[in-house]
N, C-alpha and C positions, 0 to 999 in steps of 0.2 A: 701210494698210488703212483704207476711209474710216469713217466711222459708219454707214454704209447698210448696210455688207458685214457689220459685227461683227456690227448687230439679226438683218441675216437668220439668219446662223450660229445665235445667241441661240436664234432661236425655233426653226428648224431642230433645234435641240438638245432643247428641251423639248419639240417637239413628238414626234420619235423617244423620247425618254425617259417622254413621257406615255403614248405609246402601249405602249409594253413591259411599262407598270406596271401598265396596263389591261390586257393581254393576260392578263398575269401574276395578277393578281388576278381575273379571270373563271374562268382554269381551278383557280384552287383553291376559288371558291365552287361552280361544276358538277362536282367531281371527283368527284360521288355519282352523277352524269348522262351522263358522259365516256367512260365505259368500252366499250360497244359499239359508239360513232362514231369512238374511235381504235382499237378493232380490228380495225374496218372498214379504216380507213385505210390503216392498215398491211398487211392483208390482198392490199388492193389495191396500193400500192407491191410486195409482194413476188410477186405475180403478175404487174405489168405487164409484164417484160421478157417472159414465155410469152406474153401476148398480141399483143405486138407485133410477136413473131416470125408466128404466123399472119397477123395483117393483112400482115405484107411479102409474106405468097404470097399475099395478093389477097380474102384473106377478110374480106369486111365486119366493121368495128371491134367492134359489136357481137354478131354470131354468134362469132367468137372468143371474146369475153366468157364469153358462154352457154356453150359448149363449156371454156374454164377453170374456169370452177367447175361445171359437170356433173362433169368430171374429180374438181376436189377433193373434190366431194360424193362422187362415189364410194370414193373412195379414204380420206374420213375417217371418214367415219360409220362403216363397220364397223370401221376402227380404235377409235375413239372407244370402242364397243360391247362391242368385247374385250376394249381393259383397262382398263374397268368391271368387268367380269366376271371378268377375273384377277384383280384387287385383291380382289374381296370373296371370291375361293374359295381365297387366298391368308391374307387376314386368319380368314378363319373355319379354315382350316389352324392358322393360329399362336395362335389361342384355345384352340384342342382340345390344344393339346400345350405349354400353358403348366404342368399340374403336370408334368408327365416334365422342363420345363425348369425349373424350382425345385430336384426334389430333383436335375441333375444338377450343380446350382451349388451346392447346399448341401453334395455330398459333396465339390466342389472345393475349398470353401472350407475344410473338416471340418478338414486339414492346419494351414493357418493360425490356427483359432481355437483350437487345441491347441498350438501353439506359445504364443501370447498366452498360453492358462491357465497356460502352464509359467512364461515370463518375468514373470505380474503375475498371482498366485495368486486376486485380487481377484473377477478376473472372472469369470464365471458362461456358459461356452459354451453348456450346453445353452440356458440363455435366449437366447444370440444367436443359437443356431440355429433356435428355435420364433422367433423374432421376425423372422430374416431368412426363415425360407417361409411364415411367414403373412402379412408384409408384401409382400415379393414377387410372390410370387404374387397378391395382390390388385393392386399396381399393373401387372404385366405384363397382367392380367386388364381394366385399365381404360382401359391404349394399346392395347389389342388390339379393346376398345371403341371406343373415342375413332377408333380409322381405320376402322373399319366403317363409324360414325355418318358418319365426313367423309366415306364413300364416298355414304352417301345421300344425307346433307347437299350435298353436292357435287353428285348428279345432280337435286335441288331447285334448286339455285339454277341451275344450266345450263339446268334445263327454265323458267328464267324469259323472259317473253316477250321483256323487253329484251338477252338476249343471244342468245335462240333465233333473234331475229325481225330484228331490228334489224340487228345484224352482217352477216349476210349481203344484206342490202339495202343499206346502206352500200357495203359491198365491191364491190355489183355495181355500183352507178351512179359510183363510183371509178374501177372499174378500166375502164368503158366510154366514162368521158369525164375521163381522166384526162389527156391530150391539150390536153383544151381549159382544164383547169383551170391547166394548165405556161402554155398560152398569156396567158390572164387575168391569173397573176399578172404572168408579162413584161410586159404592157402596163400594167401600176401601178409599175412600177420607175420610180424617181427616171431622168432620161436620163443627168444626169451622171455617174453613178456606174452604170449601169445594166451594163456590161463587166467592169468590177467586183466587182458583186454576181453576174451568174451565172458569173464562173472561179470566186469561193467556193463556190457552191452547184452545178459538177460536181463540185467538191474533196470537199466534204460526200455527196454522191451516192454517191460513188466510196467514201468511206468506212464510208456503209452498208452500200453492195452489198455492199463486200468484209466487214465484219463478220456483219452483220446475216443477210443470206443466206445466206452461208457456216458462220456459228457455227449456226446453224438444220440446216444440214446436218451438222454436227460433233456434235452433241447428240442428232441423232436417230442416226443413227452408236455414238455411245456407248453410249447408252441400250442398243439392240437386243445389242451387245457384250456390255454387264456385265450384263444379265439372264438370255441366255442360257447365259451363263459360269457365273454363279452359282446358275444355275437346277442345271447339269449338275454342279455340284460338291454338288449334294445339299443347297443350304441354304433353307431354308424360309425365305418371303418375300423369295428370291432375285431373284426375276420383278419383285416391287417394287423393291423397292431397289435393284438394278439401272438399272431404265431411271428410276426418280427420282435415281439421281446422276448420268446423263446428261443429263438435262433441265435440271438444274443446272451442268453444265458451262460454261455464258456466263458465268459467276460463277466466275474464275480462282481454280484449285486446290480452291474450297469443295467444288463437284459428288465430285471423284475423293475426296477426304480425307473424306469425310460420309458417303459410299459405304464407303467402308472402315472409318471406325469403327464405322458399322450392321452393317455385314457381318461385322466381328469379335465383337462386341457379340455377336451372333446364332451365329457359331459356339463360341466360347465356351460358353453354354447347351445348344447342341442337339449338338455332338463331346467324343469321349471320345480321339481319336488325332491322329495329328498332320498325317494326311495331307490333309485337307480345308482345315485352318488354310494348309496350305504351299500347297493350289490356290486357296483362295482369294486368297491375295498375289498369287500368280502372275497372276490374273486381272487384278487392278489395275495390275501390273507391268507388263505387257503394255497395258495400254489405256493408261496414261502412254505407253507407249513409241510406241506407233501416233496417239494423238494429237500428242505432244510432234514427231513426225519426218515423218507422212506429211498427216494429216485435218488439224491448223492449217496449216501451211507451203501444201497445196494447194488447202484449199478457204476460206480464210478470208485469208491472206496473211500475209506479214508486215510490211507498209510500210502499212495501212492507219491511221498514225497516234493509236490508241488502247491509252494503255497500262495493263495491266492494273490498276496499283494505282487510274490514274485510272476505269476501269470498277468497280471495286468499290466508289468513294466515290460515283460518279453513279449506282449501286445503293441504296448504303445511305442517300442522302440523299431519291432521288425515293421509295423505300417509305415512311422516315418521313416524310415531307411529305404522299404522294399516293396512299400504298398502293401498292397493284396496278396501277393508273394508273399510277403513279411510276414503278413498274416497266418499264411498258411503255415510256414516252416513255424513259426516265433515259441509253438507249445513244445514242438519236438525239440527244438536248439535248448529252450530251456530245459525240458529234462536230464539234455546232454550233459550241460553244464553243472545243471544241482546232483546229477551224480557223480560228476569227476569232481566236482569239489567237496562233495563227502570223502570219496575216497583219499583225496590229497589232506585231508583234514585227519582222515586215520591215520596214514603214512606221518602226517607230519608229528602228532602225537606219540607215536611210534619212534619216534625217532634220537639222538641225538640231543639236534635241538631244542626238543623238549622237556626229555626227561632230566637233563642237564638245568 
């Protein structure tokens, strides 16, 4: 290798590594700035393939456009509207019936604390039990607050103009020329590597599609299951909790387990028998079951190469790093990554180094 090859490589080297580090440190000082232009982005990756499909019967790139997100527009907004509206006639449900749920746990507990005064004469029940329903019930009183305020708090910050406004402009000129943006980047590809880079980047695609979309379809899937489920098993705040451990579902096991400890959390206070505790397992029982055999395996895959414990640290890392941002990019970065390190894993066994 002469000296002319090493410098190039050299610079070759620093200069992809200058750039990454620059990439990388722009979107953590915009991460305040980011958030409705990647969920535009995203928006529009996950609509392109319904667009694409109309332009193949002949419909101009852009009237498709306009016609997919008419679609969405219809079809979100009045979801969107609802459950606003069920959350807060749910939470204002679970505020009204926070003392009936105090005294129905302080007579649960009556058993146990009368035990304690027998084994350790010391203690003083009736104080634990004025302590435990007038503490109680002030904190059940102050989450039952606290998700009302998020409910508004939430439809503030929704109704701000950079998510209101922005998003959906983003999305539209994405997903309308999204086309020419594939093409662009190909014509900035290195040539020599250029075959290369795009077998990676179907590989990555592929592993979107199949995640990303898929798990989108699984979560809403869910969501609708366990609200309905628990709605019909009689438990207040069912219709929430429900479709928030659905929503949570992309977040292997956390969604269904957080779900269930809310939901027993909840029946606990508000049942006195045992038949509602036994429907509601049964509910969860059942959505493991339908998830775990029919909603992953069909709509998500199983070969898309992201494996759960690695999804949950490329969760828990982009939130503390980048928030909600973090959140959103954390699935796509890691596919990025589990596919170039398959690849360097080929190469390197390939190689030299290894076979030596």
């Amino acid at each position: 290798m002469t000296k002319t090859t090493t410098t190039g490589i050299k610079s070759n080297a620093v200069f992809w590594i200058s750039l990454f580090v620059f990439f990388c440190a722009a979107i953590y000082v915009l991460r305040s700035v980011l958030l409705p232009f990647v969920a535009g982005i995203v928006i529009g990756y996950l609509l392109n393939p319904l667009a694409a499909r109309l332009e193949k019967k002949g419909i101009n790139r852009t009237l498709a456009t306009v016609l997919v997100m008419l679609l969405v527009i219809v079809i979100a907004v009045p979801a969107f509207i609802l459950l606003i509206n069920m959350i807060d006639s749910q939470v204002s449900t679970f505020i009204s019936a926070v003392p009936s749920y105090v005294s129905s746990l302080v007579k649960k507990f009556e058993p146990i604390l009368i035990k304690l005064q027998e084994d350790f004469p010391s203690l003083q029940a009736d104080r634990i039990k004025d302590y435990l329903r007038s503490n109680m019930s002030n904190n059940l009183k102050l989450f039952g607050s606290l998700l009302k305020s998020l409910v508004s708090g939430g439809m503030a910050i929704i109704n701000l103009i950079s998510l209101l406004l922005i998003t959906p402009v983003v999305a539209f000129y994405m997903l309308r020329d999204w086309d020419n943006f594939i093409a662009k980047i190909r014509g900035l590809l290195p040539r020599k590597y250029k075959k290369t880079i795009e077998l990676q980047a179907k590989e990555i695609d592929h592993t979107l599609a199949g995640f990303i979309r898929g798990q989108v379809s699984v979560c809403i899937i869910l969501g609708s299951y366990y609200a309905i489920g628990l709605h019909l098993c009689g438990l207040d705040l069912g219709l929430m909790v429900g479709f928030l451990a659905g929503l949570i579902s992309f977040i292997p096991y956390v969604g269904s387990i957080s779900g269930f400890l809310m939901s027993m959390a909840l029946a606990v206070a508000q049942f006195n028998t045992w038949g509602p505790f036994v429907a509601v397992i049964a509910v969860f029982l059942i959505g493991q079951f339908l998830e775990g055999n029919f909603l992953t395996p069909k709509l998500v895959g199983e070969n898309v190469g992201l494996h759960p414990v690695w999804v949950m640290f490329a969760l828990l890392a982009g939130g503390v790093l980048l928030g909600f941002l973090g959140l959103m990019i954390a699935v796509p970065v890691a596919a990025v990554i589990g596919v170039l390190i398959r690849h360097a894993i080929e190469n390197y066994k390939n190689s030299s180094l290894y076979l030596q």
